[in-house]
C-alpha positions in Angstrom: 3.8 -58.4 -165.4 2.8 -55.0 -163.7 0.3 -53.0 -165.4 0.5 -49.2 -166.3 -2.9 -47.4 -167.6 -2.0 -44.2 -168.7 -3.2 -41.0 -170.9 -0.3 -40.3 -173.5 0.8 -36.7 -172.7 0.0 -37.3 -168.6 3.4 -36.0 -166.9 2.6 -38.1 -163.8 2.3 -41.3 -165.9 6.1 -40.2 -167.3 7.3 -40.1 -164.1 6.2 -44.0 -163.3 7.7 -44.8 -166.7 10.9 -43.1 -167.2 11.6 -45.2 -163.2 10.4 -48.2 -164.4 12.8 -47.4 -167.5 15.8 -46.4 -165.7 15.5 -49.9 -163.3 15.2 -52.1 -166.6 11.6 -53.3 -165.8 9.0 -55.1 -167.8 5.6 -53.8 -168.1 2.6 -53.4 -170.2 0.8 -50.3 -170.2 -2.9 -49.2 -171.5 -3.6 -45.8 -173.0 -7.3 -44.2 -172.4 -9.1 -41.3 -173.3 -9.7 -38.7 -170.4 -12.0 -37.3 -171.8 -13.9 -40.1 -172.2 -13.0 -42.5 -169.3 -14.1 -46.9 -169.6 -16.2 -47.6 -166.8 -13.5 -50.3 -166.0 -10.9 -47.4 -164.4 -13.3 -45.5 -162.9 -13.7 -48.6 -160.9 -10.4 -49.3 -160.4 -9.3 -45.2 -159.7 -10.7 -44.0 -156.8 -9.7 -40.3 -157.9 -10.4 -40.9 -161.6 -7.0 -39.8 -162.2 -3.9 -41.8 -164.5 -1.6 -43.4 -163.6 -2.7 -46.7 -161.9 -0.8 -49.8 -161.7 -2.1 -53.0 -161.8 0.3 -55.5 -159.6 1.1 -59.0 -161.1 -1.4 -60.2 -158.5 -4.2 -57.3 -159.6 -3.7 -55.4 -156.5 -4.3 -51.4 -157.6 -2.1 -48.9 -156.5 -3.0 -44.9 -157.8 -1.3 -42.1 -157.4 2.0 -41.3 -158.5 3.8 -40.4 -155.6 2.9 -43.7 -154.1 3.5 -46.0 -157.0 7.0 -44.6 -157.5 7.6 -45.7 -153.9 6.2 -48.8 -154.5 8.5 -50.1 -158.1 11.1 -48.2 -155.2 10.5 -51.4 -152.3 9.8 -54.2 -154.5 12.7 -53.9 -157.5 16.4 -53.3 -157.9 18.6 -51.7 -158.0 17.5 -48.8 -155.6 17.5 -44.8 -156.9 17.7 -44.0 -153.2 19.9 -43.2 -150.7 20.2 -45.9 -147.6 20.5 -42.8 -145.3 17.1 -41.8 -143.5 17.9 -38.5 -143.9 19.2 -38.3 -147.3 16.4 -40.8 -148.2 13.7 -38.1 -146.9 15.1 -35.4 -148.9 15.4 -37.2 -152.3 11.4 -37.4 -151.7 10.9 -34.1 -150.8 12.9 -32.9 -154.0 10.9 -35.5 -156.1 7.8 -34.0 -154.8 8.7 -30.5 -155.6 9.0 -31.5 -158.9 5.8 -33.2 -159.0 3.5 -30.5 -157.5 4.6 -28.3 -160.7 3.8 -30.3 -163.1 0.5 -29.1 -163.5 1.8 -25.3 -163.2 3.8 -26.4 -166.0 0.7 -27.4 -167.9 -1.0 -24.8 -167.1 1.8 -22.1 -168.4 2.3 -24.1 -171.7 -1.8 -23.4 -172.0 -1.5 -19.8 -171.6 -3.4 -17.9 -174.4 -1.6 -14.6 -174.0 2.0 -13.4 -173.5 1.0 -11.6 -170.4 -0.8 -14.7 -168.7 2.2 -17.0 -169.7 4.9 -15.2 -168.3 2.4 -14.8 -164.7 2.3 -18.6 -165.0 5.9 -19.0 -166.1 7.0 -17.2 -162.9 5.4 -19.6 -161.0 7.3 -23.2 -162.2 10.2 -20.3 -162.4 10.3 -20.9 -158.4 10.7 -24.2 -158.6 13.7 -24.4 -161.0 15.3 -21.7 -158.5 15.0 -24.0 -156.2 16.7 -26.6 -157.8 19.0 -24.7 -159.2 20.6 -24.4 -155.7 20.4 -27.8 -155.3 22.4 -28.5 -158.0 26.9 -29.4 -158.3 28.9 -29.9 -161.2 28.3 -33.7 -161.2 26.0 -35.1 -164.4 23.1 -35.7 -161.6 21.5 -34.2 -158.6 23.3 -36.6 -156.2 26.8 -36.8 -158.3 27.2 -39.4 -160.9 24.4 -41.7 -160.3 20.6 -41.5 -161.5 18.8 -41.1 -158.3 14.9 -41.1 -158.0 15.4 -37.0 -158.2 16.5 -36.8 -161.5 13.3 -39.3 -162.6 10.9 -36.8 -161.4 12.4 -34.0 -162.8 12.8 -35.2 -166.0 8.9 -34.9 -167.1 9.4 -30.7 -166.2 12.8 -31.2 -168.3 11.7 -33.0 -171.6 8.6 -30.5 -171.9 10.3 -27.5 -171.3 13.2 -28.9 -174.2 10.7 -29.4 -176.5 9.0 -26.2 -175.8 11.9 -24.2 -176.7 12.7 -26.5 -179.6 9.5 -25.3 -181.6 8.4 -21.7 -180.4 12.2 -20.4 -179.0 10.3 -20.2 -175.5 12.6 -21.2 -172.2 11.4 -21.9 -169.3 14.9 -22.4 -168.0 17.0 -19.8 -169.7 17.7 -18.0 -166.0 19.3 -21.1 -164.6 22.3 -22.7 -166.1 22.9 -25.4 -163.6 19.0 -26.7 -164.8 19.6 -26.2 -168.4 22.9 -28.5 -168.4 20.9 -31.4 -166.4 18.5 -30.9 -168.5 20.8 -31.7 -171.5 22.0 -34.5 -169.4 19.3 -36.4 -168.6 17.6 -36.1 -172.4 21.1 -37.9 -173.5 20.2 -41.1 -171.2 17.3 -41.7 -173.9 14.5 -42.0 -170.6 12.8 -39.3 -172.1 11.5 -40.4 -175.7 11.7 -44.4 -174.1 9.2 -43.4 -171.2 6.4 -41.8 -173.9 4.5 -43.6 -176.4 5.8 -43.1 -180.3 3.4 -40.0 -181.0 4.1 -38.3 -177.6 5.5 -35.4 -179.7 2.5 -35.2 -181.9 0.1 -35.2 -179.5 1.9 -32.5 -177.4 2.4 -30.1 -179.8 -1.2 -30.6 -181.0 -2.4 -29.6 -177.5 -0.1 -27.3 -176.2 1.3 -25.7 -179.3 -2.0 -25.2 -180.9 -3.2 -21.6 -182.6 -5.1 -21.4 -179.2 -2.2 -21.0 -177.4 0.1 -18.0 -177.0 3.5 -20.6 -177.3 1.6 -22.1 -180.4 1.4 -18.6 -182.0 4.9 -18.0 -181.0 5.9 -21.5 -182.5 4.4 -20.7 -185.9 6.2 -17.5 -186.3 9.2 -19.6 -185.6 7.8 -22.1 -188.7 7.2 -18.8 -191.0 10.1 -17.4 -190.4 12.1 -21.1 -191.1 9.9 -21.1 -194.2 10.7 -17.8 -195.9 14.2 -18.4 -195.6 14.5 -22.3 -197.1 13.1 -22.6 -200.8 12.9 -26.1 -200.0 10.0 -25.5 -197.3 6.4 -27.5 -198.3 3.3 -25.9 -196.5 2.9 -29.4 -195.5 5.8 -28.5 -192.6 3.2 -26.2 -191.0 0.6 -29.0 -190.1 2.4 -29.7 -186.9 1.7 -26.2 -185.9 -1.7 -26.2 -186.2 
């Protein structure tokens, strides 16, 4: 059985997942701490970086863009196109979506409302992009999951849950986006390629008091609050 080692919050590691999700494959996978890394990956990464996978005959294989290639050669059924060309530019989208994942991070991080919408504007670029990209069929490519819609769907699920809890949305300009987005959060890949607490953990690090969307998000909880006589202060924990 292939191995995944992963951090639980790691948008790369989601991507390799939700795949191995979407084709119906077995695998185990291994959560560590970043911040404190096991001297056994270190010697298996040679960037230090999650995810890795561990074949079923212990060959390693890092980075993400070239393990989702990889589960994309050795399983069925294919979430590529047969056609060079078409095959080429399924990639090229996938790594668009990829290379902002880390601008996404970085927005949700933003301490001020100034900084995040200068960082927002950023992964904004991106979704314009796709937005062109995108028909009236439920998926990039028309009614099929295609390896696209995969590595979108890490930028998708954070920006849903974003908005969920501080009213923040990174995808409010672009209507074509925010209907995928709906779409591929009703295949289930999103909460099936993170571990239980996923949501926990996220909205511990990214919707913390530290952050601007945190602050936003428990004005959202206070306002929720003074309007339900029902509300226990205990409901405010996840906002801390």
């Amino acid at each position: 059985m292939i191995k995944i080692v992963s951090f639980k919050i790691c948008p790369f590691v989601q991507r390799v997942t939700a795949l191995l999700e979407a084709k119906k494959i077995t695998y185990d996978i291994e959560y560590i701490d970043l911040s404190d890394k096991p001297d056994w990956f270190l010697e298996m990464s040679p960037n230090g970086q999650v995810p890795i996978l561990i074949t079923d005959d212990n060959q390693v294989l890092f980075e993400s863009d070239a393990i989702v290639e990889y589960i994309e050669e050795v399983t069925e059924p294919s979430l590529l196109s047969p056609d060079p060309v078409q095959k080429a530019q399924d990639r090229a989208w996938s790594y668009l979506a990829s290379k902002n994942y880390l601008v996404q991070c970085s927005a949700q991080r933003s301490t001020n409302q100034e900084t995040l919408t200068e960082r927002a504007s950023k992964l904004a670029t991106a979704f314009a992009k796709i937005e062109t990209k995108l028909g009236d069929a439920r998926y990039i490519n028309g009614d099929s999951l295609s390896i696209v819609d995969i590595s979108w769907l890490p930028l998708l699920h954070r920006a849903n849950i974003i908005e969920q809890n501080s009213g923040f949305d990174f995808l409010s300009a672009f209507p074509k986006v925010k209907r995928w987005q709906n779409t591929m959060l009703e295949t289930d890949l999103a909460e099936k390629s993170v571990p239980e607490d996923f949501e926990d953990r996220f909205i511990s690090f990214y919707l913390s008091d530290s952050t601007y969307l945190g602050q936003l998000t428990k004005k959202n909880k206070d306002i929720t609050c003074s309007n339900n006589s029902e509300c226990k202060p205990v409901d405010m924990l996840c906002c801390s």
